[in-house]
OpenMM code with the backbone's topology and positions (N, CA, C; nanometers):
from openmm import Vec3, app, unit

residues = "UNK UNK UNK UNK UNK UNK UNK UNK UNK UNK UNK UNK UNK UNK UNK UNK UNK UNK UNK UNK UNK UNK UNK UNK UNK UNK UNK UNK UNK UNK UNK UNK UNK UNK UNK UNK UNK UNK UNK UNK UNK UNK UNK UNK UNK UNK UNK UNK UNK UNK UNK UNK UNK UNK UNK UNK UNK UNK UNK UNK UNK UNK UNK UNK UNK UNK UNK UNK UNK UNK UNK UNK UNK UNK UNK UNK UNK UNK UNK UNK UNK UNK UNK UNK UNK UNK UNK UNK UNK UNK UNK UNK UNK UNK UNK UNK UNK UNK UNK UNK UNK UNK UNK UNK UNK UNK UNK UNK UNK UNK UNK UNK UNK UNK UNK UNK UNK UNK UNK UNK UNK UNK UNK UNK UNK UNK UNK UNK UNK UNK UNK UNK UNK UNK UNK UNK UNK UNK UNK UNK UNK UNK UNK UNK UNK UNK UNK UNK UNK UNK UNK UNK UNK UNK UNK UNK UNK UNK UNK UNK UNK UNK UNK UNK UNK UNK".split()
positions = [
    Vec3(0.9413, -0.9556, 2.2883),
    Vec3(0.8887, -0.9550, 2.4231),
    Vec3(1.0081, -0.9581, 2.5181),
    Vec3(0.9986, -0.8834, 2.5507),
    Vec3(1.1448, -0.8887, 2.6960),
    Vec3(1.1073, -0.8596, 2.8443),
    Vec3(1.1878, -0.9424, 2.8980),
    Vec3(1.1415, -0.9511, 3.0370),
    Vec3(1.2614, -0.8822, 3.1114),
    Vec3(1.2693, -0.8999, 3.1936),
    Vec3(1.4319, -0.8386, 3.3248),
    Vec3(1.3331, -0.8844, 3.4837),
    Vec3(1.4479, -0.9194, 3.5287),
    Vec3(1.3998, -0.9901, 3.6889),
    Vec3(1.5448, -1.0603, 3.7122),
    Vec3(1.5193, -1.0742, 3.8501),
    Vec3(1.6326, -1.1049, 3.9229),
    Vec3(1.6338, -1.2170, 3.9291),
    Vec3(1.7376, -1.3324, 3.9416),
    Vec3(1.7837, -1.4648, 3.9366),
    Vec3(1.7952, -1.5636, 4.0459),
    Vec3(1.7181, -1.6375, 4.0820),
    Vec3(1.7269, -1.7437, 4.1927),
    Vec3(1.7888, -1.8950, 4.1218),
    Vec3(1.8548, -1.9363, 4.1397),
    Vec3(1.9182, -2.0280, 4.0719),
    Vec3(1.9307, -2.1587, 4.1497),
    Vec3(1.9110, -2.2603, 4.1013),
    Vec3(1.9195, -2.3825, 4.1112),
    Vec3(2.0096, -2.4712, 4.0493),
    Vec3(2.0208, -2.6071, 4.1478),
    Vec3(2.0720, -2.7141, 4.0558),
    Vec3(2.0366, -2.8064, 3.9557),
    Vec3(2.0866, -2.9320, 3.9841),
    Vec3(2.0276, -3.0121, 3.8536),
    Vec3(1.9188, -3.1148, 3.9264),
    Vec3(1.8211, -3.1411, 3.7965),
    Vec3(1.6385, -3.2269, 3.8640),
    Vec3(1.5921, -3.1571, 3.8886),
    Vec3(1.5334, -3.0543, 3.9297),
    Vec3(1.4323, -3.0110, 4.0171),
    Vec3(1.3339, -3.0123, 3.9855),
    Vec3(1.2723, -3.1446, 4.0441),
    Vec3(1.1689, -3.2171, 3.9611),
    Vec3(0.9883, -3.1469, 4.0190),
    Vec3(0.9148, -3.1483, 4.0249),
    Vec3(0.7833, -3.1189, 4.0250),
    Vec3(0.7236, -3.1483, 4.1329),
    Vec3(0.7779, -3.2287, 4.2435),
    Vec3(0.7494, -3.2730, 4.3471),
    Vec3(0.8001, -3.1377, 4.4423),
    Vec3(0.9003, -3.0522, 4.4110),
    Vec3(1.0407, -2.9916, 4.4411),
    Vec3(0.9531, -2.8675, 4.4406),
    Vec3(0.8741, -2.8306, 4.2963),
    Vec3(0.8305, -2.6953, 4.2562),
    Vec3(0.7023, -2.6673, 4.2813),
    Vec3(0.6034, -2.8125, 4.3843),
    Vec3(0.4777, -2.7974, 4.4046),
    Vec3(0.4197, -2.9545, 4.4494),
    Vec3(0.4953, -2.9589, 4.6097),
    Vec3(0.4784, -3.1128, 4.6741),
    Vec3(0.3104, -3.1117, 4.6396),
    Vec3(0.3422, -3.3232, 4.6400),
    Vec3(0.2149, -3.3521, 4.5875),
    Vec3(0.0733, -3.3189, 4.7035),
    Vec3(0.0827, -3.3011, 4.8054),
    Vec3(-0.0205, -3.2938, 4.9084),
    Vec3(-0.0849, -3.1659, 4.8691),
    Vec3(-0.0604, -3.1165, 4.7397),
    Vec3(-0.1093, -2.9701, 4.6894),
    Vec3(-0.1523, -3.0548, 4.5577),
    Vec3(-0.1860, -3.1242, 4.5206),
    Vec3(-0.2362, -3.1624, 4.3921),
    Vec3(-0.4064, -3.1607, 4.3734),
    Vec3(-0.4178, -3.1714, 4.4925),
    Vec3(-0.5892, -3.1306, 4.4622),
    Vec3(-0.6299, -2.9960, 4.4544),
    Vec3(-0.5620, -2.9014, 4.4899),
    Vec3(-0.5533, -2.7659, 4.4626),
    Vec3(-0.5895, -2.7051, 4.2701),
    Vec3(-0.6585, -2.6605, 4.2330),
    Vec3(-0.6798, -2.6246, 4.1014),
    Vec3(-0.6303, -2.4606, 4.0557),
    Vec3(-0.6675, -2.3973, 4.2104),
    Vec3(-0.6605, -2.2175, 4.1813),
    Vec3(-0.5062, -2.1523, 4.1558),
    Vec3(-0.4471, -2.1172, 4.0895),
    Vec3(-0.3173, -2.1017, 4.0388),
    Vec3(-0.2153, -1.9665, 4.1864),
    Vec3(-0.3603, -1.9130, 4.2379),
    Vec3(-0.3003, -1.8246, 4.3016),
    Vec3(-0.2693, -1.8892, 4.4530),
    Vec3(-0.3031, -1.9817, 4.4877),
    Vec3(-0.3327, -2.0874, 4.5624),
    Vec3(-0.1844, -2.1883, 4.5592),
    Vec3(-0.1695, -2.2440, 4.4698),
    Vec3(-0.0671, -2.2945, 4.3991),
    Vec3(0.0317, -2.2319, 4.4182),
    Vec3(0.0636, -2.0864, 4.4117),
    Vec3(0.1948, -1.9925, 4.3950),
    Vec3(0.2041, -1.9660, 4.5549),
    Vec3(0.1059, -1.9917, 4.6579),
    Vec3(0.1749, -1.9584, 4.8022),
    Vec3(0.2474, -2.1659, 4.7998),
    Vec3(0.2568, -2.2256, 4.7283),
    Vec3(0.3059, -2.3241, 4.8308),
    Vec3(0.4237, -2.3955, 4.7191),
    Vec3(0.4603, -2.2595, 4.6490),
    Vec3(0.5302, -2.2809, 4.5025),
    Vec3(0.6786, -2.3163, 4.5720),
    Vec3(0.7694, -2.4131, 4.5875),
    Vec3(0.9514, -2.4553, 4.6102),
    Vec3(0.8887, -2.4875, 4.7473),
    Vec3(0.7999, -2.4515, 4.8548),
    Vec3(0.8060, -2.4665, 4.9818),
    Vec3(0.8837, -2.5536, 5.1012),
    Vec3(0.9059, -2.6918, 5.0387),
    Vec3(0.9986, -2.8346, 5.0839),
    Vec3(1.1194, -2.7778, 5.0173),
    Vec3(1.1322, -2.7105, 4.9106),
    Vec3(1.2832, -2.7222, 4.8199),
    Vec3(1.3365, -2.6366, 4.8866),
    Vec3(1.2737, -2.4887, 4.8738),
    Vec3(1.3536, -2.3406, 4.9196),
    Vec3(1.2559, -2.2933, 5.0168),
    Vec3(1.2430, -2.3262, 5.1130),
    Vec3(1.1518, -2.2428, 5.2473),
    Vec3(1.0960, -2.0822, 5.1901),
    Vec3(1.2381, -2.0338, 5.1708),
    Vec3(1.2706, -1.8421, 5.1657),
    Vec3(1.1852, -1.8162, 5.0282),
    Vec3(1.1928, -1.9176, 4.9196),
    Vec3(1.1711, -1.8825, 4.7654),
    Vec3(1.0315, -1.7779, 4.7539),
    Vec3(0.9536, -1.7535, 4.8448),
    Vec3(0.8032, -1.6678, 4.8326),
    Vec3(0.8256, -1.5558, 4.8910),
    Vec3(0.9472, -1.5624, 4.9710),
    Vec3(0.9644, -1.4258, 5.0194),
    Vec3(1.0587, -1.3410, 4.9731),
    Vec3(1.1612, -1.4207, 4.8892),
    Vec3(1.2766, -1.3334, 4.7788),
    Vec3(1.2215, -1.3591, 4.6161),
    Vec3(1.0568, -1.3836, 4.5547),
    Vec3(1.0421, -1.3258, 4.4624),
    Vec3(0.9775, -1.2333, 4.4265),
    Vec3(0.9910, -1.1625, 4.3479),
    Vec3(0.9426, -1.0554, 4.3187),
    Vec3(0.8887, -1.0847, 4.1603),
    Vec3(0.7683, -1.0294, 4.1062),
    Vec3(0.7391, -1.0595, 4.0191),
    Vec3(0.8063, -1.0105, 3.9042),
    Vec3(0.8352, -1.0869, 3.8361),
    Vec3(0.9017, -1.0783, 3.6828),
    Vec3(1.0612, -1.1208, 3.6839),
    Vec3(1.0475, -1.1714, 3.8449),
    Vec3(1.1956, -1.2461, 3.8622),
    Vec3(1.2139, -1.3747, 3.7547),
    Vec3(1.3107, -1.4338, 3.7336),
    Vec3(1.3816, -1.5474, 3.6813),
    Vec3(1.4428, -1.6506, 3.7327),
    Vec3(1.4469, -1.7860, 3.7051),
    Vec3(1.4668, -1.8985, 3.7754),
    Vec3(1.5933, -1.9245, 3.6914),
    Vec3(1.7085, -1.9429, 3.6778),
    Vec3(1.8255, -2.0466, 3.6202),
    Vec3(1.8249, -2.1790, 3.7029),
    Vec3(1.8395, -2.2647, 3.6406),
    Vec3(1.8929, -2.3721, 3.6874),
    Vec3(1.9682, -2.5299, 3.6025),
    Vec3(1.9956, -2.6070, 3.6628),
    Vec3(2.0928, -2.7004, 3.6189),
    Vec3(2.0158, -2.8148, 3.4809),
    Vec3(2.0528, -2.8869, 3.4925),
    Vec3(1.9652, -2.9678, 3.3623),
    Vec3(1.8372, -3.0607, 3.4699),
    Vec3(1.7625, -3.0881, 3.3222),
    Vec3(1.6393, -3.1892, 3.3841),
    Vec3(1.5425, -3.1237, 3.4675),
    Vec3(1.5156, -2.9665, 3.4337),
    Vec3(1.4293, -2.8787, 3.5191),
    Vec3(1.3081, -2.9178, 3.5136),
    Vec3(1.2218, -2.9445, 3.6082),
    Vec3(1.0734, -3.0278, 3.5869),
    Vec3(1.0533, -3.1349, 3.5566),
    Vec3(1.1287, -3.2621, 3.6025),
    Vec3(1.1616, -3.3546, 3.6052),
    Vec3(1.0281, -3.4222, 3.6446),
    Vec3(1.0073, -3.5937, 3.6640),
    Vec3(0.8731, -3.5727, 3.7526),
    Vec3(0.7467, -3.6232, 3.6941),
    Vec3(0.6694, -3.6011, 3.7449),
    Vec3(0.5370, -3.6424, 3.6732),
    Vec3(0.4874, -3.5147, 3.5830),
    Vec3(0.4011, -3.5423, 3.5716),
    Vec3(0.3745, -3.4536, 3.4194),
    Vec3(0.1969, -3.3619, 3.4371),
    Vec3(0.2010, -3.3305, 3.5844),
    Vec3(0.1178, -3.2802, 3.6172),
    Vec3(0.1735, -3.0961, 3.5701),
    Vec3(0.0499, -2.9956, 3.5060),
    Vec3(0.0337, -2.9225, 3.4792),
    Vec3(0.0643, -2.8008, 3.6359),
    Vec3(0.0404, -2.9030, 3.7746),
    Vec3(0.0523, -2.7845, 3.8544),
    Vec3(0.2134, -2.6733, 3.8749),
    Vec3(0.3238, -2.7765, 3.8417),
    Vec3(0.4327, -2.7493, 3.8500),
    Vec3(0.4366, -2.5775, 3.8142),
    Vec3(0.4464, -2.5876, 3.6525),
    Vec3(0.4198, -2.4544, 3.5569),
    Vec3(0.3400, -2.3609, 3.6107),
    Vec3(0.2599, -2.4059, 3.6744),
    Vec3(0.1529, -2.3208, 3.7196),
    Vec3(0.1705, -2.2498, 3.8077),
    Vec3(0.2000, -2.2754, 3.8986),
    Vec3(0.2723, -2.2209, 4.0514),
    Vec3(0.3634, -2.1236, 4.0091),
    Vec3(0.4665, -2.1962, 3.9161),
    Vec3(0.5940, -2.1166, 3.9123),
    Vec3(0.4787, -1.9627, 3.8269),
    Vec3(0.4690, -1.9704, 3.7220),
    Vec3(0.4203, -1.8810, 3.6358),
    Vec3(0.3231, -1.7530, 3.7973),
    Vec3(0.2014, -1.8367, 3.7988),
    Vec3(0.1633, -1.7682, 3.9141),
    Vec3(0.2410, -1.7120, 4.0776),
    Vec3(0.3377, -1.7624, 4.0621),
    Vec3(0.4143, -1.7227, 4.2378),
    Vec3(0.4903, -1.5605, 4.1590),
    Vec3(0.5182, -1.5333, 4.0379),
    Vec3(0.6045, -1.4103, 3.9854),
    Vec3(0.6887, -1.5109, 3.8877),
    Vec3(0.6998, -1.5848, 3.8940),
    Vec3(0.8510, -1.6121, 3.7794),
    Vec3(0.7760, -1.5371, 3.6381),
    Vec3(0.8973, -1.4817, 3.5537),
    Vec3(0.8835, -1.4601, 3.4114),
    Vec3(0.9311, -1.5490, 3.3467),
    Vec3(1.0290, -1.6478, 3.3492),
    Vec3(1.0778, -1.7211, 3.3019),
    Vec3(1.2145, -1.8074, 3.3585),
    Vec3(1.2082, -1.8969, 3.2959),
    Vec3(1.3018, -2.0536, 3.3262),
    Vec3(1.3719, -2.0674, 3.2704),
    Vec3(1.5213, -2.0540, 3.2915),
    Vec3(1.6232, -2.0766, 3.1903),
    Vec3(1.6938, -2.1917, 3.2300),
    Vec3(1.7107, -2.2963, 3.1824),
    Vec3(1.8011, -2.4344, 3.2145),
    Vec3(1.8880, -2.4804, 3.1247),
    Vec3(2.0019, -2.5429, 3.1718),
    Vec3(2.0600, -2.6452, 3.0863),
    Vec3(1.9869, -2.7092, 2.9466),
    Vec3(1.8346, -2.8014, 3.0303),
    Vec3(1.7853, -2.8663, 2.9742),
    Vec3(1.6702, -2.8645, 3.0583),
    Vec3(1.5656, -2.9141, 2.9925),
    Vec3(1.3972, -2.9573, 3.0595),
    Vec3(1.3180, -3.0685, 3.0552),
    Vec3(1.2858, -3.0968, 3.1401),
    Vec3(1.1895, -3.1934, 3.1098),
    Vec3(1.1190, -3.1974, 2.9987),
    Vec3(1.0762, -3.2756, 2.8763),
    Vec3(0.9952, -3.2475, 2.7908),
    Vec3(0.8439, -3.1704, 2.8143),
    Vec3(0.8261, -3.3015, 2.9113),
    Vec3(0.6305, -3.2842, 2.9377),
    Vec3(0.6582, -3.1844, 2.9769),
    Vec3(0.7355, -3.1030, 3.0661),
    Vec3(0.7243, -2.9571, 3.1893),
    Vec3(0.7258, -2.8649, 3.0651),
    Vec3(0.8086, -2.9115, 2.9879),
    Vec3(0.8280, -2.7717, 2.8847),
    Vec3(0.7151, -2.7433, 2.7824),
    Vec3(0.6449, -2.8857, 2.7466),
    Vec3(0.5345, -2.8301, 2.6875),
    Vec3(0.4162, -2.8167, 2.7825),
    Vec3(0.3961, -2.8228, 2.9336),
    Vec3(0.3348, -2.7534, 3.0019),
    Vec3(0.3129, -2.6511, 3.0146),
    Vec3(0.4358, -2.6216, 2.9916),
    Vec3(0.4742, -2.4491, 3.0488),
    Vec3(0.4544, -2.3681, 2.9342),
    Vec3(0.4772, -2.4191, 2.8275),
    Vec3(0.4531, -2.3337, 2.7084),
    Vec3(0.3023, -2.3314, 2.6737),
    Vec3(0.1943, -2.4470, 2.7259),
    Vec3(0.0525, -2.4244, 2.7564),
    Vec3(0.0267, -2.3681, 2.8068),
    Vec3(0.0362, -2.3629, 2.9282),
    Vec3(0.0183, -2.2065, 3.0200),
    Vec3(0.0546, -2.0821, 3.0204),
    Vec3(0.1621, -2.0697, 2.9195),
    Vec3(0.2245, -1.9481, 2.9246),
    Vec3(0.3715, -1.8764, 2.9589),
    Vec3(0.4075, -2.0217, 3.0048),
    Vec3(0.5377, -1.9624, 3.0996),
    Vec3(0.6869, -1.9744, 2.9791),
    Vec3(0.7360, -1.8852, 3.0306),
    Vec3(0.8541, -1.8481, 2.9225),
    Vec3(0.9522, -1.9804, 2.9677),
    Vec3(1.0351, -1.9861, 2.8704),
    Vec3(1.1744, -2.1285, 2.9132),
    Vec3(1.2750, -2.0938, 2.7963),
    Vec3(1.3637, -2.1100, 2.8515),
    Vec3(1.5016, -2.0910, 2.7164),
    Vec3(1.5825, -2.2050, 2.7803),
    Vec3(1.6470, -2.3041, 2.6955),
    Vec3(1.7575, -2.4034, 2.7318),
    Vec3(1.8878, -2.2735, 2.6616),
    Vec3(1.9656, -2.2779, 2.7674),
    Vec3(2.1190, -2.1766, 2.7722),
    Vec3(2.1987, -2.2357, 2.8521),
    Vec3(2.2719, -2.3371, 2.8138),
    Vec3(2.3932, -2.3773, 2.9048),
    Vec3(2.4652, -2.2720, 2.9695),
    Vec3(2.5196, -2.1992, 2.8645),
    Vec3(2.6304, -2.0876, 2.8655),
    Vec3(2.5968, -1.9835, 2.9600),
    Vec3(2.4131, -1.9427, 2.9515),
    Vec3(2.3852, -1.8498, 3.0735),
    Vec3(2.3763, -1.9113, 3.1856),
    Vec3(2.3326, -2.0348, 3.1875),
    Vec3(2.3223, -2.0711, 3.3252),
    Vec3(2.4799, -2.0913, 3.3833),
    Vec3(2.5533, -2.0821, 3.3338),
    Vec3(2.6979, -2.1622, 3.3635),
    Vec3(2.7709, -2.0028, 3.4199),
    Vec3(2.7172, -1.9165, 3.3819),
    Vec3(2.7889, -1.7495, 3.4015),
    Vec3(2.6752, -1.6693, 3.4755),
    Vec3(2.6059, -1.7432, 3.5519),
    Vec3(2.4370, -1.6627, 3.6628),
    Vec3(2.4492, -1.7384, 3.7437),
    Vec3(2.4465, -1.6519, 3.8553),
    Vec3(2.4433, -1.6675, 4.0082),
    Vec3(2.3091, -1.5974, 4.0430),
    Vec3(2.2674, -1.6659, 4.1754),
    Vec3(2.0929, -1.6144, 4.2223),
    Vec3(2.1413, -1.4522, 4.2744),
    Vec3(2.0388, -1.3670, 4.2638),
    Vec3(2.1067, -1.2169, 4.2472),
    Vec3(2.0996, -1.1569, 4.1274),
    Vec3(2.2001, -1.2232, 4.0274),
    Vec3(2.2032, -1.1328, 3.8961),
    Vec3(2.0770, -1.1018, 3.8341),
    Vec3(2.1035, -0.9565, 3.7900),
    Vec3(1.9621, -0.9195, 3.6715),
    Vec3(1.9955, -0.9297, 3.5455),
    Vec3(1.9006, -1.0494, 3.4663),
    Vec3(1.8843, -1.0744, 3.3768),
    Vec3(1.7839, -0.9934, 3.2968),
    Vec3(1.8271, -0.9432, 3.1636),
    Vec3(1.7329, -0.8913, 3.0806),
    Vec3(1.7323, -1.0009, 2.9372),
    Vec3(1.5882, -1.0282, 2.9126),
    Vec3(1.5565, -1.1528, 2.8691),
    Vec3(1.4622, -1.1213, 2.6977),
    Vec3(1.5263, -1.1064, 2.6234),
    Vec3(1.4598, -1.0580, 2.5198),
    Vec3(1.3649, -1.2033, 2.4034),
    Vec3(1.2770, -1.2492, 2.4534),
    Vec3(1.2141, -1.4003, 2.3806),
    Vec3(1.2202, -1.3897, 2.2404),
    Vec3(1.2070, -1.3053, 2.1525),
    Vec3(1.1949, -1.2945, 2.0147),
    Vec3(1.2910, -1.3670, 1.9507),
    Vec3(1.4183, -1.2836, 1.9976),
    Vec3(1.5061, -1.3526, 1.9755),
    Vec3(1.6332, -1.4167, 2.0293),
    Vec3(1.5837, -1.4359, 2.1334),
    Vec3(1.6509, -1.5456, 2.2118),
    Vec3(1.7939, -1.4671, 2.3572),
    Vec3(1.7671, -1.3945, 2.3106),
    Vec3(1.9038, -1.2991, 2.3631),
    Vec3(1.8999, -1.3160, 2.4993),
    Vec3(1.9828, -1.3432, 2.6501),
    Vec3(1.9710, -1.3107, 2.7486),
    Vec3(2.1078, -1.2542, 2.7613),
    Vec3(2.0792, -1.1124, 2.8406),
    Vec3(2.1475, -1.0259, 2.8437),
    Vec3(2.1788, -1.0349, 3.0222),
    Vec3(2.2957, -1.0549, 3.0879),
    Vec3(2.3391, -1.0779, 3.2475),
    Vec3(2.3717, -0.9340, 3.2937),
    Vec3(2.2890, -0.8440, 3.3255),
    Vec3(2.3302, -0.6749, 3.3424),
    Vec3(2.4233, -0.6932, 3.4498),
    Vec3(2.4349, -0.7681, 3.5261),
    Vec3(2.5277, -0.7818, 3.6300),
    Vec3(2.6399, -0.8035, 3.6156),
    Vec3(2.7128, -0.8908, 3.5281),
    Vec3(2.8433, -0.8997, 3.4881),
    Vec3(2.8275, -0.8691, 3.3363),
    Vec3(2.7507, -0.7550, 3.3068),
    Vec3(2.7842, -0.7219, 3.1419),
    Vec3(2.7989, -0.8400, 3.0695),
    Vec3(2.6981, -0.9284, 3.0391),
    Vec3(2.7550, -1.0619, 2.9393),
    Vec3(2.6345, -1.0999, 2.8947),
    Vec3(2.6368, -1.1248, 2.7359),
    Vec3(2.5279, -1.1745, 2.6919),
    Vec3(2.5458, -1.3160, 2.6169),
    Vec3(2.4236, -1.3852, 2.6061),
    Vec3(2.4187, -1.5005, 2.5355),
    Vec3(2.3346, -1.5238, 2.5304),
    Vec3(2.2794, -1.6359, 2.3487),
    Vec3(2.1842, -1.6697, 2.2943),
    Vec3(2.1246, -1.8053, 2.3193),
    Vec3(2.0324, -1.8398, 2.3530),
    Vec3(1.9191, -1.9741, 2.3507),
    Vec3(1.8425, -1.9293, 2.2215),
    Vec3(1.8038, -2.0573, 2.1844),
    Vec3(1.7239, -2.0688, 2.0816),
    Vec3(1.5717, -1.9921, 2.0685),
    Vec3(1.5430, -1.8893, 1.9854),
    Vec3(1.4673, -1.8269, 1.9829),
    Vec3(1.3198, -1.9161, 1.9234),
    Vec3(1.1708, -1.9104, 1.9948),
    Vec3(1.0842, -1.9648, 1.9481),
    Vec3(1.0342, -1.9447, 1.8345),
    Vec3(0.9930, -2.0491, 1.7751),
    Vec3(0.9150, -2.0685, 1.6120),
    Vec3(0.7718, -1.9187, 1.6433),
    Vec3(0.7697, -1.8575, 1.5738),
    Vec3(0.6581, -1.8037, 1.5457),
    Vec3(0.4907, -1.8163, 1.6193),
    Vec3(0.4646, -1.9245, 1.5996),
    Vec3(0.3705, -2.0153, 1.6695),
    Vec3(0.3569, -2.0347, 1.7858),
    Vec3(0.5181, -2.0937, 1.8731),
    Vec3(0.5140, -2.0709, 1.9967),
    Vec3(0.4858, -1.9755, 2.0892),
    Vec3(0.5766, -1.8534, 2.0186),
    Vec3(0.6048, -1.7139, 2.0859),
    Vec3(0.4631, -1.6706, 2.0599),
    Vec3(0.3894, -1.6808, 1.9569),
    Vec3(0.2119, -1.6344, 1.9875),
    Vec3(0.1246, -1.6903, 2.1352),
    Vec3(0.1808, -1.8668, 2.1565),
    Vec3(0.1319, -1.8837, 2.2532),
    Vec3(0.1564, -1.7788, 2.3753),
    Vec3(0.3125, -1.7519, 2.4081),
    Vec3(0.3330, -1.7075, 2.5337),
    Vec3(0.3221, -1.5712, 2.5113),
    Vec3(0.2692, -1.5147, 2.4349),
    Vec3(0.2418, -1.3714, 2.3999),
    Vec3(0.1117, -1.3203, 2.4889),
    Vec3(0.0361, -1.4315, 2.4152),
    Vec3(-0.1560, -1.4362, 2.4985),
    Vec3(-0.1167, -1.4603, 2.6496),
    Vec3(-0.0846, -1.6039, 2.6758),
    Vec3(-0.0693, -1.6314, 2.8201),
    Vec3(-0.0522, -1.7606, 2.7708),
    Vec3(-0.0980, -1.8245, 2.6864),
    Vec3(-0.1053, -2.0049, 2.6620),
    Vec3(-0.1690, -2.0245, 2.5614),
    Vec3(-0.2016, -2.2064, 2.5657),
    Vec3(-0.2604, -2.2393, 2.4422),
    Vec3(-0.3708, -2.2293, 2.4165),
    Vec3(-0.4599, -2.2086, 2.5794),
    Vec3(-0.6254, -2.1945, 2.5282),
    Vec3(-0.6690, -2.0305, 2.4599),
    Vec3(-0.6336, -1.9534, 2.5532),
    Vec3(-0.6184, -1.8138, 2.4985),
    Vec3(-0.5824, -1.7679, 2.3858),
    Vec3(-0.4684, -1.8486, 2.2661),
    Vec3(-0.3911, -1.8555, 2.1627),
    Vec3(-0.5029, -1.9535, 2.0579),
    Vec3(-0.5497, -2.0107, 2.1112),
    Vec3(-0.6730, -2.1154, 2.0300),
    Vec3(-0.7922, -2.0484, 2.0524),
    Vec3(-0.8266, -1.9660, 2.1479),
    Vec3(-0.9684, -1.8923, 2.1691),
    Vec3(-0.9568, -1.7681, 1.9990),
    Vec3(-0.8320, -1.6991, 2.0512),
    Vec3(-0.7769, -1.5754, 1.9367),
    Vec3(-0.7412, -1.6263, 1.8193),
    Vec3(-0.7123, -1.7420, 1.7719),
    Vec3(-0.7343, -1.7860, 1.6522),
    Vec3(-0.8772, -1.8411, 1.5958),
    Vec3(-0.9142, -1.8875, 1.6805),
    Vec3(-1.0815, -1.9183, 1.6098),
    Vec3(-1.1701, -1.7683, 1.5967),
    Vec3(-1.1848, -1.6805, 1.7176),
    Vec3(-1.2223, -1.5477, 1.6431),
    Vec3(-1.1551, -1.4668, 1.5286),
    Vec3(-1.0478, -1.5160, 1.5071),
    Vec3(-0.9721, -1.4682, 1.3861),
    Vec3(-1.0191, -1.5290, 1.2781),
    Vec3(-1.0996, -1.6187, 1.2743),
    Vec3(-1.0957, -1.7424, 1.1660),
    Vec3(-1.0202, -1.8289, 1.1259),
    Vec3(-0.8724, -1.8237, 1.1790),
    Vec3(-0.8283, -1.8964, 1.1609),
    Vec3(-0.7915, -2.0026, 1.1438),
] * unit.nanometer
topology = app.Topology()
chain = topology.addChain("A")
for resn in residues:
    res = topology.addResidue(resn, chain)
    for name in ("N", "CA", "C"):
        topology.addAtom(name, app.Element.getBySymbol(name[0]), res)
C-alpha cells in the first residue's frame, strides 16, 4: 500500500488536546471533527492540507487522553499518515482502529522538513523523501495490522473476517 503527500511537520507532544481541543468532544461526525482538526495548534493546518498529505513529527505524538477523536480528525481532515519519533501508545492503537497509517522513523523525521514529498510504501516500511532523494525504513506492520489499515479499521477488518468465516 503506498501513499505520497506532502509533509507538515511538527515538534515533540503534540498531544490530543493540540490535534482536536476538548470543546469538540461532543462532536461524533468525523467530517465535523476534520474542520476543527490542529485549530489552537496550527490556525493555517486546514488550509495547507491536501488530502493524502503526511504529518512528521517529534516524539510522544498523541500524547493526552485517550479519546478516539484525535485519530479521527487527523485521518478525516486528509492526513494519510503519521510518522514520529515515537507515539503515544493509546493514540497508536487508536489510530490503527480507525484506520490511520503511523510509522515510528527517527531517521525520517530527523531528514523532513514541512514541504517535502514523501512517498510512503506500508508493506514494507520504506519511506522514500522525493525531495532530497533519501530513503529510510520504519518497521513494517505484522500482517494482521496492515489488513486492518487496508479496510479502513478494526470494525470493517472484523465485519470482513466474520463474512469470511473466519
Amino acid at each position: 500500500m503506498k501513499l505520497k503527500g506532502k509533509v507538515h511537520k511538527y515538534g515533540a507532544n503534540v498531544d490530543t488536546d493540540a490535534i482536536i481541543p476538548a470543546r469538540y468532544l461532543n462532536v461524533s461526525e468525523s467530517n465535523e471533527l476534520a474542520q476543527h482538526c490542529m485549530e489552537d495548534f496550527d490556525a493555517e493546518f486546514l488550509t495547507k492540507v491536501q488530502p493524502g498529505d503526511i504529518i512528521a513529527a517529534d516524539t510522544n505524538f498523541g500524547c493526552g487522553s485517550s479519546r478516539e477523536h484525535a485519530p479521527v480528525a487527523i485521518k478525516a481532515a486528509g492526513i494519510s499518515c503519521v510518522i514520529a519519533r515515537s507515539f503515544a501508545r493509546i493514540f497508536f492503537r487508536n489510530a490503527i482502529n480507525i484506520g490511520l497509517s503511523l510509522l515510528e522513523s527517527p531517521e525520517a523525521v530527523d531528514n523532513t522538513e514541512s514541504g517535502d514529498i514523501l512517498e510512503v510504501e506500508l508493506a514494507t516500511g520504506e519511506i522514500h523523501n522525493i525531495t532530497r532523494d533519501e530513503t529510510f525504513l520504519a518497521k513494517p506492520y505484522p500482517d494482521f495490522m496492515m489488513g486492518i489499515i487496508k479496510v479502513g479499521g478494526l470494525v470493517k477488518y472484523t465485519k470482513r473476517k466474520i463474512a469470511e468465516g473466519v
